[in-house]
Biotite code that builds the C-alpha atoms (Angstrom):
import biotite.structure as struc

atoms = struc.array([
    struc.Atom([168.579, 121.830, 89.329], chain_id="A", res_id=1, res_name="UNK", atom_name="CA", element="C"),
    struc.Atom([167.695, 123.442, 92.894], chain_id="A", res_id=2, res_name="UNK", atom_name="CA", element="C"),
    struc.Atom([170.474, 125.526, 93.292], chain_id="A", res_id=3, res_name="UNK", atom_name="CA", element="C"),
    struc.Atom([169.378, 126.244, 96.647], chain_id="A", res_id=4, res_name="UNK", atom_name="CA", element="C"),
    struc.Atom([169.227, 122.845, 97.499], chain_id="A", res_id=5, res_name="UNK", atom_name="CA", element="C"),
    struc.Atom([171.773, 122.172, 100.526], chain_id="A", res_id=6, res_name="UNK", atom_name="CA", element="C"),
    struc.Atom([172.720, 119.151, 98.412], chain_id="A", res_id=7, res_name="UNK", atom_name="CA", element="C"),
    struc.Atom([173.483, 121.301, 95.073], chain_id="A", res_id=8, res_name="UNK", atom_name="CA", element="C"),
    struc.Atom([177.357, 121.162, 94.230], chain_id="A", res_id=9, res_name="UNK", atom_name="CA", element="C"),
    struc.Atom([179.128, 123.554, 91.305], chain_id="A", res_id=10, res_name="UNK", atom_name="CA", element="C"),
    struc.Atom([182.445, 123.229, 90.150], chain_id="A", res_id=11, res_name="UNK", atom_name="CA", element="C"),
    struc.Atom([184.146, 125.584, 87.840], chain_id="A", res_id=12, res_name="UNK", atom_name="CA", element="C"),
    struc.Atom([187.220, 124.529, 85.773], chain_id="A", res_id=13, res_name="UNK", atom_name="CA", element="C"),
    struc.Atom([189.751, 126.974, 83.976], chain_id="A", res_id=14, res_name="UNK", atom_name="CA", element="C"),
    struc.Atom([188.526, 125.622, 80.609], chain_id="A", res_id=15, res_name="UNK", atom_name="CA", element="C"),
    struc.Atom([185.304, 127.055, 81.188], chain_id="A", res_id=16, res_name="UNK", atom_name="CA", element="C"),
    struc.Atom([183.265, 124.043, 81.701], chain_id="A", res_id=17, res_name="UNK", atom_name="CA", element="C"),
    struc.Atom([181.099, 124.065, 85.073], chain_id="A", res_id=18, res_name="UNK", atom_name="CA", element="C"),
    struc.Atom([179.899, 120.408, 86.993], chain_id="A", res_id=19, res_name="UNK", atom_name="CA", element="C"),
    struc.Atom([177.038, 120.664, 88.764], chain_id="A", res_id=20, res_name="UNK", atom_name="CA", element="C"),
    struc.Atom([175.542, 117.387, 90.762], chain_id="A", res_id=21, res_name="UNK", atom_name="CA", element="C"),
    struc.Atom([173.757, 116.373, 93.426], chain_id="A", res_id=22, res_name="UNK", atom_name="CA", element="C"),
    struc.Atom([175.873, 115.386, 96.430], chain_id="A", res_id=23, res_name="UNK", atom_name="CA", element="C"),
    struc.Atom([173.276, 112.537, 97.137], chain_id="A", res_id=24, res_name="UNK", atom_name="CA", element="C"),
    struc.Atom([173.385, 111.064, 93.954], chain_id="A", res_id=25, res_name="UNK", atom_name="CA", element="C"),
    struc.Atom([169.183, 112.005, 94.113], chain_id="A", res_id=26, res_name="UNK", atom_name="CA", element="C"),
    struc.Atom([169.321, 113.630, 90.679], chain_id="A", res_id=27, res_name="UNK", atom_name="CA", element="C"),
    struc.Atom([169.539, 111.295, 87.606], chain_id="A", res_id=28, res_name="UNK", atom_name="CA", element="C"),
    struc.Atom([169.252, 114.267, 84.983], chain_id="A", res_id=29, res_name="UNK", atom_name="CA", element="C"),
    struc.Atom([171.654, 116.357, 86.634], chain_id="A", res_id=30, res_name="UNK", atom_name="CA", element="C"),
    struc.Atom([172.547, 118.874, 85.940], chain_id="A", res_id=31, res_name="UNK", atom_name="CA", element="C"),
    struc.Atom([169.028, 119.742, 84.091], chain_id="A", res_id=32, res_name="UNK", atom_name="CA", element="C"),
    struc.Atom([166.547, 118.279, 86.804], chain_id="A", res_id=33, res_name="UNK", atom_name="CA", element="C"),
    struc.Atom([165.817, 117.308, 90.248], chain_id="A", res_id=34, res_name="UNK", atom_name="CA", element="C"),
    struc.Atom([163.141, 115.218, 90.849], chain_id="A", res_id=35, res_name="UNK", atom_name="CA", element="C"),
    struc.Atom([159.551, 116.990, 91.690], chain_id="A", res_id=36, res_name="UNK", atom_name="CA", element="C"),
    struc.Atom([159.426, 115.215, 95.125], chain_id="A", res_id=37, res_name="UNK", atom_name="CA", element="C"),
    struc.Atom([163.478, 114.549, 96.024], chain_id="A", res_id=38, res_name="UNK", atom_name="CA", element="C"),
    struc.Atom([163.528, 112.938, 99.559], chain_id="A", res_id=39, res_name="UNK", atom_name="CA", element="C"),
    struc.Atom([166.827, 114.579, 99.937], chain_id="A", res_id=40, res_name="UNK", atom_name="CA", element="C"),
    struc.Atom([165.698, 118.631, 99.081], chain_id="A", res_id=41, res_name="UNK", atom_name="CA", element="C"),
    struc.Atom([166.972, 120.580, 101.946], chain_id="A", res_id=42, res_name="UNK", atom_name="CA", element="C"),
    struc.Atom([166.949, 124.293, 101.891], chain_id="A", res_id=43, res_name="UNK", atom_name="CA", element="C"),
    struc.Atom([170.395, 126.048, 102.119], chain_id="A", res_id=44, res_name="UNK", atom_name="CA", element="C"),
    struc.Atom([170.907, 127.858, 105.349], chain_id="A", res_id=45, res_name="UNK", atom_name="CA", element="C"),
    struc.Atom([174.297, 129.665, 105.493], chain_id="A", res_id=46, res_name="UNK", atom_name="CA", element="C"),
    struc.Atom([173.602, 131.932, 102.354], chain_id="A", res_id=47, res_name="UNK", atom_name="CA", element="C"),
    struc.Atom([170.104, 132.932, 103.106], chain_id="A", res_id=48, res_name="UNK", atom_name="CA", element="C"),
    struc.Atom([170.373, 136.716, 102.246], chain_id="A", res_id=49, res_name="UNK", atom_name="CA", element="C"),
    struc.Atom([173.431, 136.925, 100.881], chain_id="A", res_id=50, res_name="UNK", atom_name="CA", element="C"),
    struc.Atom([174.449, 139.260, 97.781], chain_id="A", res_id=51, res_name="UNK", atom_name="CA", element="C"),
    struc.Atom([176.254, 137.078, 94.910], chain_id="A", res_id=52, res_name="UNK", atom_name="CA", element="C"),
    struc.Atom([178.977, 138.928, 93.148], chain_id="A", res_id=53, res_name="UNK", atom_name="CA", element="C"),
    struc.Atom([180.697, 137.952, 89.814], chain_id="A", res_id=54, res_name="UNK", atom_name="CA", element="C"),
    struc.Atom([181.417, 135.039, 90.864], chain_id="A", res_id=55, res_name="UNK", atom_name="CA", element="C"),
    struc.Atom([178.159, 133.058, 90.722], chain_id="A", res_id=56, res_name="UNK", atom_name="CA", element="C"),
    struc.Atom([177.935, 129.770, 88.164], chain_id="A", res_id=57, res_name="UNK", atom_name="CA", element="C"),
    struc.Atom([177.280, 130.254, 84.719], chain_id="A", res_id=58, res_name="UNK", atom_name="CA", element="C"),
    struc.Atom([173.929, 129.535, 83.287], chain_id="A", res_id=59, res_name="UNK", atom_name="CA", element="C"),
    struc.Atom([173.054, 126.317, 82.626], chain_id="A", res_id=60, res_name="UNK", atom_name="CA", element="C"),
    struc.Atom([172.845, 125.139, 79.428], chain_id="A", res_id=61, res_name="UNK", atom_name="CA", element="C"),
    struc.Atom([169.612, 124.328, 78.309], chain_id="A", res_id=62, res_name="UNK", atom_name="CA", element="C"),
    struc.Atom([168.848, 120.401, 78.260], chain_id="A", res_id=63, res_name="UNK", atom_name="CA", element="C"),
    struc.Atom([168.992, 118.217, 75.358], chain_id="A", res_id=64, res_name="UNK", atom_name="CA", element="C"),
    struc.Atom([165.389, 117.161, 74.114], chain_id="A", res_id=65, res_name="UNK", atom_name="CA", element="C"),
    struc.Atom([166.397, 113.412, 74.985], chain_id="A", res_id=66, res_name="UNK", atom_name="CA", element="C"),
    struc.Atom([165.918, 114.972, 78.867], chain_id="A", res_id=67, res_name="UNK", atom_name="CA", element="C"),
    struc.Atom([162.506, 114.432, 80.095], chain_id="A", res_id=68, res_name="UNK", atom_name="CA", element="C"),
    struc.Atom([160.940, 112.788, 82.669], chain_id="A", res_id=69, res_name="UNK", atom_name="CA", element="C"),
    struc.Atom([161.830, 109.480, 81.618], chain_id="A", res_id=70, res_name="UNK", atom_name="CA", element="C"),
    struc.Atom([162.298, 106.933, 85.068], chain_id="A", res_id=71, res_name="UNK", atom_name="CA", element="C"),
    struc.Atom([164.567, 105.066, 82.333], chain_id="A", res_id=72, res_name="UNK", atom_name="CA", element="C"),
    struc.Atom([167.497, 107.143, 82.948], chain_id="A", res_id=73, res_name="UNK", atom_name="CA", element="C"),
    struc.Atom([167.772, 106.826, 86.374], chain_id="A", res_id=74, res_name="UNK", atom_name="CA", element="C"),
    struc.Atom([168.078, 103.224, 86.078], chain_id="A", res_id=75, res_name="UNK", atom_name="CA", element="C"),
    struc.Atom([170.379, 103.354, 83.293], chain_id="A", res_id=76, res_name="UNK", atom_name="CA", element="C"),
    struc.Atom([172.616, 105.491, 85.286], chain_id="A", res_id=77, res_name="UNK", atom_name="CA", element="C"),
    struc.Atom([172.415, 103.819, 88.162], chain_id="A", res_id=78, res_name="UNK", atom_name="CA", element="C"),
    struc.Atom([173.064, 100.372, 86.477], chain_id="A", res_id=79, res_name="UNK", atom_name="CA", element="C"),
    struc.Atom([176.039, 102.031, 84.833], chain_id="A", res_id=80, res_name="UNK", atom_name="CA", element="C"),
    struc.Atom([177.579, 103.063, 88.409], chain_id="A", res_id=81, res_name="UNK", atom_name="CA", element="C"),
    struc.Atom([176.794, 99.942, 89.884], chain_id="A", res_id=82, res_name="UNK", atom_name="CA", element="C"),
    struc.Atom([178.915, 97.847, 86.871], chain_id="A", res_id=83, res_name="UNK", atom_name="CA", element="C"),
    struc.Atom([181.976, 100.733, 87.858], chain_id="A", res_id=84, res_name="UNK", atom_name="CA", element="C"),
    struc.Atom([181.743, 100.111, 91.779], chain_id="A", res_id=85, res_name="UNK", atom_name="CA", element="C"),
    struc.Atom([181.907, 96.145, 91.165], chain_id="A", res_id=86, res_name="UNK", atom_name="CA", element="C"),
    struc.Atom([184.767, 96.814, 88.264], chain_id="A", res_id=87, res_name="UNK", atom_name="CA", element="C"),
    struc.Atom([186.414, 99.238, 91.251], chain_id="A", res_id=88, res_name="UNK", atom_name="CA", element="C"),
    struc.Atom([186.075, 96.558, 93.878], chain_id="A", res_id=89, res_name="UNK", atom_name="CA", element="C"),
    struc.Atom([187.535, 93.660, 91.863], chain_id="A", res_id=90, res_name="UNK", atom_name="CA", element="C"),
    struc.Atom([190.112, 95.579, 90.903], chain_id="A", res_id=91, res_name="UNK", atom_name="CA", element="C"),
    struc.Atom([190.958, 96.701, 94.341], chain_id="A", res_id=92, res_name="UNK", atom_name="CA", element="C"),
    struc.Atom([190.723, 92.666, 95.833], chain_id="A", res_id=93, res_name="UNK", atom_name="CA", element="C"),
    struc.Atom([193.344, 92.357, 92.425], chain_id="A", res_id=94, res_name="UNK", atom_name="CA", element="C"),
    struc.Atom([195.605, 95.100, 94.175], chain_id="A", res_id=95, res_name="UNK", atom_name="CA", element="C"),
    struc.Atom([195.214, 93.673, 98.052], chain_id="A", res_id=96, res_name="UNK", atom_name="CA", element="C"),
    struc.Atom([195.915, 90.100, 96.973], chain_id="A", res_id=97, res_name="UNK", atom_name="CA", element="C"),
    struc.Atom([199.190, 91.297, 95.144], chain_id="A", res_id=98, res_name="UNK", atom_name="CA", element="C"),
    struc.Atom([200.566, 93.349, 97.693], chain_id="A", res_id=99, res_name="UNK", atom_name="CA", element="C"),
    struc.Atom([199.756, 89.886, 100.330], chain_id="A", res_id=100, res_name="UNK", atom_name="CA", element="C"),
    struc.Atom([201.692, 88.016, 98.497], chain_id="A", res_id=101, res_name="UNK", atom_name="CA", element="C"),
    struc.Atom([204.702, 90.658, 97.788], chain_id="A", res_id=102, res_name="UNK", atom_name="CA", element="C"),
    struc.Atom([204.532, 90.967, 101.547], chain_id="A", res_id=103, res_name="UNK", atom_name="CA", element="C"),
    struc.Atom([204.558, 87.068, 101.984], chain_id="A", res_id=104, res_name="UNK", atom_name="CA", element="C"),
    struc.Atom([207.414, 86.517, 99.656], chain_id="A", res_id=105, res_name="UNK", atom_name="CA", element="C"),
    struc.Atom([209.235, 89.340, 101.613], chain_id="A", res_id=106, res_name="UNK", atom_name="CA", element="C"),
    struc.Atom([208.884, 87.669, 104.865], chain_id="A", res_id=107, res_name="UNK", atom_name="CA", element="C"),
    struc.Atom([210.212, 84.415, 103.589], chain_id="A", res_id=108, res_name="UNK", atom_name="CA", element="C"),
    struc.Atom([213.297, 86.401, 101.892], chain_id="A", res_id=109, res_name="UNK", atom_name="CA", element="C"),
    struc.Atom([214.247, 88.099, 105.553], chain_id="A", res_id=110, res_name="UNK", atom_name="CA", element="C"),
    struc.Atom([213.947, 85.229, 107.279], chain_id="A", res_id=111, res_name="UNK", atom_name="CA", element="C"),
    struc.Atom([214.993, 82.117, 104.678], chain_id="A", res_id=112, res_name="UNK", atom_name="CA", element="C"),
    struc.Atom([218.883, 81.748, 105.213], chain_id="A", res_id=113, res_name="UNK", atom_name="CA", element="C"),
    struc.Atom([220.006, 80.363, 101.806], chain_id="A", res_id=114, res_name="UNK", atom_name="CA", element="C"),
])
């Protein structure tokens, strides 16, 4: 990936294990690959000339030989996220429609005199 991509993220965990991703969700093969052409590629400004110290990312690893420039994945991935965000929004209606009628039946308990 374009690490010097304004839109690059890295995150390093204590296990060893480092995310990287694209903040605009442009990069399907992340972390191996932006796209030749991303509509989203802007240059990082704040660390132009700046000298990394030991605390840069690791390497990363090479990429599996299933990565390639294959416009499959993308849609894969992105039919896999959208199946999540409807599975996340039906679960949230599931959530507000409980806690209406909690709230309902703890009107009628306040104000019900029996």
């Amino acid at each position: 990936m374009r690490q010097d991509c304004k839109h690059y993220q890295s995150r390093s965990y204590p296990t060893g294990d480092t995310m990287r991703k694209c903040a605009l969700d442009l990069a399907p093969e992340a972390p191996w690959h932006c796209p030749a052409d991303c509509s989203g590629y802007e240059p990082r400004r704040a660390d132009v000339n700046w000298a990394y110290g030991s605390l840069i990312t690791p390497k990363t690893p090479e990429p599996p030989p299933s990565v390639g420039d294959d416009p499959s994945v993308g849609a894969l991935l992105d039919e896999a996220e959208d199946i999540i965000n409807r599975a996340g929004e039906a679960i949230r209606d599931d959530v507000d429609d409980e806690r209406e009628r909690e709230a309902k039946r703890a009107r009628r308990r306040r104000w019900w005199p029996f």
